[in-house]
N, C-alpha and C positions, 0 to 999 in steps of 0.2 A: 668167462674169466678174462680177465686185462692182461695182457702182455704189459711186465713191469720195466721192462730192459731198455728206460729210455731214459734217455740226458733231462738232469736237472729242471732245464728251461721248458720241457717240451710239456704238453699236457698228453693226457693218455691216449693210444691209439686208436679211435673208433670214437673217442669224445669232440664232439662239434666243438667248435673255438665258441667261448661262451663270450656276449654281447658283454661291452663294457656296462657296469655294473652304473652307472647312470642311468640306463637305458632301462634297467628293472627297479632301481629303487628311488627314482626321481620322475617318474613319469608326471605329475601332475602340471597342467597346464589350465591359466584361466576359462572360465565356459566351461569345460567336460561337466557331465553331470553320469554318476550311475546308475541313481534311485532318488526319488522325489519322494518325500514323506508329503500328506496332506497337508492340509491346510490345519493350525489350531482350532479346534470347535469350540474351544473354550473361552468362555468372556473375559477379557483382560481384568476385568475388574474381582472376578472368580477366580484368575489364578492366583493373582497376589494375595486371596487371601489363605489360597491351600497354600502357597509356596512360600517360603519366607523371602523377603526382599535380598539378603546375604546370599541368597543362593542359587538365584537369579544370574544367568548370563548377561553383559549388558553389551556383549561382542559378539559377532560369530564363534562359534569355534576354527580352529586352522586346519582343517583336514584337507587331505588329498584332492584335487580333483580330474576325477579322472573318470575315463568310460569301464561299462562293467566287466568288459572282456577283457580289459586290462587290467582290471582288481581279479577277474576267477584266471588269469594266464598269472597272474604273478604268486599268487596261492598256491596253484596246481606246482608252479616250479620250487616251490618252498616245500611241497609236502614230498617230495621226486626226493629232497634231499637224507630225508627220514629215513633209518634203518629201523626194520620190525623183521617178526618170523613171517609174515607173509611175501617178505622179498627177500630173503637169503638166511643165508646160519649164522646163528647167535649162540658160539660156545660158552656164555657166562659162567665159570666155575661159582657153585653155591645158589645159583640164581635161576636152575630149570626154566630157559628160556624156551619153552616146548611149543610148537603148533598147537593153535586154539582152533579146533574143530567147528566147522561153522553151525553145525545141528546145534551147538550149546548158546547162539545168537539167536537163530530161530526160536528157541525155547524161551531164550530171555524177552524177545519183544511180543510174544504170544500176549494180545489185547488182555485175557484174563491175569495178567503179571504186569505187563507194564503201567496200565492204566489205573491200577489200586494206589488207595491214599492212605495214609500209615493212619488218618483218622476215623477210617472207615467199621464200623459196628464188628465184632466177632465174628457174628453169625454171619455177613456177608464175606469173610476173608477165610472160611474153610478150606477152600483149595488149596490158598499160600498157606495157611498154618500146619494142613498137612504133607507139605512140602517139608518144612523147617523141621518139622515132629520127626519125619521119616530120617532127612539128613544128617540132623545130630543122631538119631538108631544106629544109621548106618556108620557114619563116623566113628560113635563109639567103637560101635563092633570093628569098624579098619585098626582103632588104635590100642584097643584094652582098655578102654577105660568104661568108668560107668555111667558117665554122665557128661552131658558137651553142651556149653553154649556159642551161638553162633554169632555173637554179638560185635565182638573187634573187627575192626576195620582192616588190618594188616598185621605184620608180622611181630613187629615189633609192638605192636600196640595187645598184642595177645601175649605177649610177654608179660609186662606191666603188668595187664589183666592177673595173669597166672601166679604172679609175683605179688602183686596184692592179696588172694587168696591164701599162700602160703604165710603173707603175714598174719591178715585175721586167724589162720587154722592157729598159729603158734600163740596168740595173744588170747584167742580162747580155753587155751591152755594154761594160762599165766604164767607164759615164759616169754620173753625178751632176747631175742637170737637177732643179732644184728649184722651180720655177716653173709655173702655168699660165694660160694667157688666158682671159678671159671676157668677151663684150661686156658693156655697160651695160644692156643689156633682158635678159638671160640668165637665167631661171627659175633661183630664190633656193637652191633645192638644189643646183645647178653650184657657187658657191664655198665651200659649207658641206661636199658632198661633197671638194673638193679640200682642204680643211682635214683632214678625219679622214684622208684618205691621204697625211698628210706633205706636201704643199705649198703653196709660198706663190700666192696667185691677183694676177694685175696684170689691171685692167679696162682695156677700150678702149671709146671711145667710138664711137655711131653717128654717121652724116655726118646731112646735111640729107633724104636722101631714108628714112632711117629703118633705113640698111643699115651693116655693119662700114665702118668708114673704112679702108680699106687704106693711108694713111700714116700712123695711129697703129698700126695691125696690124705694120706694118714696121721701124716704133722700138720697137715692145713686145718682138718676138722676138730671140731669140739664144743664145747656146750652153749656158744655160740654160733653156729652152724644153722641158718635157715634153712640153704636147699644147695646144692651142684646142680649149675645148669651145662646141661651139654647135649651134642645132639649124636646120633649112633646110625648111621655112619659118621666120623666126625667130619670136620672142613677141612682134610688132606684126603678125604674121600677114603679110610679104611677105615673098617670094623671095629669097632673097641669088641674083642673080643672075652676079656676079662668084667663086661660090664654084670655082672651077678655077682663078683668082688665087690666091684666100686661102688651098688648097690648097698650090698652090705656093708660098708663102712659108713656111708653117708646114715643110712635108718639107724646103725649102731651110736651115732653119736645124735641121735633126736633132728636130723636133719630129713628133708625131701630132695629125692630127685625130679627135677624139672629137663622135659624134653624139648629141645629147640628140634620141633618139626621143617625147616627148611632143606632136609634130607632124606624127606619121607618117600622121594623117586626113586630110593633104592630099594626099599622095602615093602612097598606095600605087596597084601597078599602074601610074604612071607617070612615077615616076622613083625610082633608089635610089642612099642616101646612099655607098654601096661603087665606084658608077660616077661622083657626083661627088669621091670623092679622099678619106673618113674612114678610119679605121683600125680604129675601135671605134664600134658602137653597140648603144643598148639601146633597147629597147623596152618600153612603158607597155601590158600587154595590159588592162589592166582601162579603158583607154581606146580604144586603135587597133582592138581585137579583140573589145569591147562586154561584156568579162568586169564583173561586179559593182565599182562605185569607187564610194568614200563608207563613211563608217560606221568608219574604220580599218581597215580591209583586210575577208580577204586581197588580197592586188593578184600579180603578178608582173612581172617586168622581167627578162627575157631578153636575156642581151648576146652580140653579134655580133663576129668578130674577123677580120682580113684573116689569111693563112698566116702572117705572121710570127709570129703573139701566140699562135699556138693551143696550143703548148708551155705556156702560161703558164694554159692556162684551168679554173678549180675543176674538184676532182675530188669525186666520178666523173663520166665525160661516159657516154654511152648510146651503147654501139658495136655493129657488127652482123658475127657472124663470118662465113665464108663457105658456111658448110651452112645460112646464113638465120635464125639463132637470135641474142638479143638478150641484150648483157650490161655489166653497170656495169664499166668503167674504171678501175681506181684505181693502172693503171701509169703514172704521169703527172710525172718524179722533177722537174721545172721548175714543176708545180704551185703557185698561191697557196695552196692549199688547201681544205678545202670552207667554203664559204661561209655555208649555209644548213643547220639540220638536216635530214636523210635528202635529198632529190632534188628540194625545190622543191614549191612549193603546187598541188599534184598535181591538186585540183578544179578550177584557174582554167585549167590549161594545157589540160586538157579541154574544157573550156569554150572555150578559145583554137581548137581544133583544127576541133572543131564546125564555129564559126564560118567559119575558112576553107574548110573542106570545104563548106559552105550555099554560100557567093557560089562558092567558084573564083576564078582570075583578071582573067577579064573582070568577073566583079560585084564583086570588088573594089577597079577601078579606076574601075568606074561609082561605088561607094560614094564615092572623094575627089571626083569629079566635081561629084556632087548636093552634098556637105559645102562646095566651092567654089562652087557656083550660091549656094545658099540665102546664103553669107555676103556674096555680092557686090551681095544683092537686095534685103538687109537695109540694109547702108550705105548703098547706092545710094537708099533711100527713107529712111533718117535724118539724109541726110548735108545738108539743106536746115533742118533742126530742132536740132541739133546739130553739132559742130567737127569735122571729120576730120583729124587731124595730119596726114598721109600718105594722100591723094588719089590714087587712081590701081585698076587691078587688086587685091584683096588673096587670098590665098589658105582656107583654112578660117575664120578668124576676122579680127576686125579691131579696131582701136580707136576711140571716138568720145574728147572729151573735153567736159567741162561748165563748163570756164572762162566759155564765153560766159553762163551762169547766175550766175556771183556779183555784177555789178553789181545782182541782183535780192537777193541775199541766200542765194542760193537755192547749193549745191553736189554733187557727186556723190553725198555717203553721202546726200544727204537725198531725190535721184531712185531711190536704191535703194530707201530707205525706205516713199517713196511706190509704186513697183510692188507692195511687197507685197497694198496693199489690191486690187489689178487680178486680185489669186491669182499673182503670177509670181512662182519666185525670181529676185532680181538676180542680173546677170549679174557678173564680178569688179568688184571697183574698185579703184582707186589702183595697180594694178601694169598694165604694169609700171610703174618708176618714174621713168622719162626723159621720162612724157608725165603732163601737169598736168593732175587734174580727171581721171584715167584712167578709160573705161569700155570693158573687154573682152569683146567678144561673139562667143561660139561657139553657133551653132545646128545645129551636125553633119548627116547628112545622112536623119535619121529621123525628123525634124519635116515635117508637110504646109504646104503654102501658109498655110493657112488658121492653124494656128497660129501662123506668121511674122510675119502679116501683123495679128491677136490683139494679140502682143507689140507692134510698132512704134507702132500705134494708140494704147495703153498709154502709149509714150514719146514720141510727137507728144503728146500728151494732156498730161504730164503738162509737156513743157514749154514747150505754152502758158499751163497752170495757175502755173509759175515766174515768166512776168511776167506776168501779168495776176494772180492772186491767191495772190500767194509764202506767204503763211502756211499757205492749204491744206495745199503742199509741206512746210512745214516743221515742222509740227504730224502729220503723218503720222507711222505708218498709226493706222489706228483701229479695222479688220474684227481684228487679230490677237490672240492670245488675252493678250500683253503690249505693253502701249505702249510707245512710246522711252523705252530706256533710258540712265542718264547712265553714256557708258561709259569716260570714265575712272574712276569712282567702281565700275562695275560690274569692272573691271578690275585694280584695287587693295583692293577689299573686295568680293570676291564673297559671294553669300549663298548658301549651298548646303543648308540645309536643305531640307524636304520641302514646309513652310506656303510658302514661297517662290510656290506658284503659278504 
């Protein structure tokens, strides 16, 4: 941990004074060489005719030149600057930034997985197909539902997915339901996904306890009503506890419920969204399942469907005949289609499989267990130092706010700010957006005490530092390799060259 208790100008104590930045991103000088391609083997007169003359260099290119220890020294210090769970805690609230177990990499680069081509005959790809056969069994059975495709690439992409199905379900129907619910905390992909699949989104508001208000739920629905998407636990991290109500009104008025699984660390193993009354869910495996998240993918999000929908679900699905031999589906004539190219991000669902296979059941449900202990342990020791909107039990994560810091000057982005020099990334801020001063914290359930306990220290610390010496706060960080930046200015004229530093 950094000692933060330093002036302005100073950089952090135990940090080397970093070489002027010339030094790292102007190295090139004439002559250097790092690597020597051969020689063309190919007849001048043969390339011009594979390659079109337009597209022909007729200059060098301007690259660098420089030796190769100074191209792998200048990399290795750019990847140094990278925050991931393998070098410190990532409380993302909504976001299970959880340790990825390296047995689940083993498993993915295993020659029989990595080395197959999506083109490759049936009968040589048995192992992988009863891989995917197995995963979606076992998915279903994690979520209640009857049927899973492994197809979507991410979260938000298993939404649409999901959200497409609800439409063909309703149109095979010959109804026309153009409409869908979303509460006011409901992760920002719920009405962005309902926008690209043709409908219009009506938000409802939470009540006082931080839960669906089931008499705006009740004025919101009607014979327009495609689906309510929401996810249980919701995004202020409690229980909808009334959801077999909110069930019931949504199927009363010919609508579905749709589960945004990106909260599935709180429950799995003891309870599933299929036995409280959704119709569709998807799952976030690059977060529930500890597969790789961050960086842009890959991610997957596997969606779940009750019997009614399973006519409707991307082809091919992974079917299994009765001599025990595994094969792609594409008799599917009610089909949306396929979704994703070839069968879904084949390394992550491995990775996904892995995982379940390590815990099993029971460790499974120990996994939400620990992921609810650590967040209720967290508040429960912030919650004297900081605001708790919503007081009470929380489930995987939870929200503080920082309202109580502005009579000091002092505000949320600038408590983020300040944890950097402690080495922590912040954890979310400002969302969701129904709560002022939002600060969301997910500690999942593969952090020890000790690093809990690190963090909180960190934010007791810092907001004593708010009233008693706010500029501290506001003048932060100062260990990191760029100061505060002005980020509207950073925002509307970004500087993207290389000298940027």
């Amino acid at each position: 941990m950094t000692n933060t208790n330093v002036p302005e100008s100073a950089t952090a104590p135990g940090e080397p004074v970093k070489p002027d930045k010339a030094l790292i991103f102007e190295l090139s000088r004439p002559g250097r060489v790092a690597y020597s391609l051969p020689a063309c083997d190919v007849p001048e007169e043969r390339l011009s005719a594979l390659i079109p003359e337009a597209l022909l260099r007729q200059t060098p290119a301007q690259l660098p030149e420089v030796y190769e220890v100074d191209v792998v020294r200048h990399y290795t210090e750019l990847s140094r600057r990278n925050f991931g769970v393998d070098n410190g805690f990532y409380p993302l609230g909504s976001c299970t930034m959880k340790y990825n177990p390296k047995i689940n990499e083993d498993a993915a680069r295993l020659g029989g997985f990595a080395n197959l081509h999506p083109y490759q005959p049936e009968e040589s790809l048995q192992g992988a197909l009863e891989l995917l056969h197995t995963l979606q069994n076992d998915l279903a059975a994690l979520t209640g539902m009857d049927r899973v495709t492994l197809q979507p690439a991410a979260g938000a992409h298993g939404e649409w997915t999901g959200l497409m199905m609800i439409r063909a379900y309703h149109e095979s129907r010959g109804e026309r339901r153009t409409k869908v619910i979303v509460p006011d905390s409901s992760h920002g992909t719920n009405p962005a996904s309902a926008t690209v699949a043709g409908f219009e989104t009506v938000t409802v508001p939470s009540d006082a306890r931080g839960l669906v208000d089931l008499g705006a739920l009740r004025a919101a629905v009607g014979t327009d009503t495609a689906a309510l998407m929401l996810t249980n636990p919701n995004t202020l991290g409690l229980f909808e506890e009334q959801i077999a109500e909110i069930a019931r009104i949504v199927h009363e008025a010919g609508g579905l419920l749709y589960y945004d699984g990106a909260n599935s660390n709180a429950i799995m193993g003891i309870a599933r969204p299929g036995d409280m009354g959704f119709d569709v869910v998807h799952l976030n495996l690059h977060k529930t399942m500890s597969t790789p998240h961050g960086g842009g993918g890959p991610g997957a999000g596997p969606v779940g469907v009750k019997r009614a929908l399973i006519p409707f679900l991307p082809k091919p699905t992974v079917g299994r005949r009765d001599d025990g031999t595994y094969y792609f589906d594409y008799d599917r004539p009610s089909s949306i289609g396929r979704v994703k190219a070839y069968y879904g991000n084949f390394g992550i669902l491995v990775r996904a499989y892995t995982y379940i296979r390590t815990y099993g059941p029971e460790g499974l449900r120990h996994v939400s267990e620990c992921a609810v202990l650590n967040a209720n342990y967290m508040m429960h020791r912030l919650s004297s130092h900081y605001e708790v909107p919503y007081p009470g039990v929380c489930k995987h994560e939870f929200v503080l706010s920082g309202r109580g810091l502005k009579p000091y000057g002092v505000r949320t982005l600038d408590v983020a700010k300040r944890l950097l020099d402690f080495g922590y990334h912040p954890p979310t801020v400002y969302f969701p957006l129904n709560v002022e001063e939002c600060i969301m914290i997910e500690p999942t359930e593969t952090e020890s005490k000790e690093t809990l306990d690190g963090f909180i220290d960190a934010m007791i610390r810092i907001a004593e530092e708010a009233r008693l010496t706010p500029d501290v706060v506001l003048n932060a960080p100062y260990g990191t390799a760029v100061r505060r930046l002005d980020e509207a200015t950073a925002a509307r004229k970004p500087v993207l060259n290389c000298s940027c530093g």
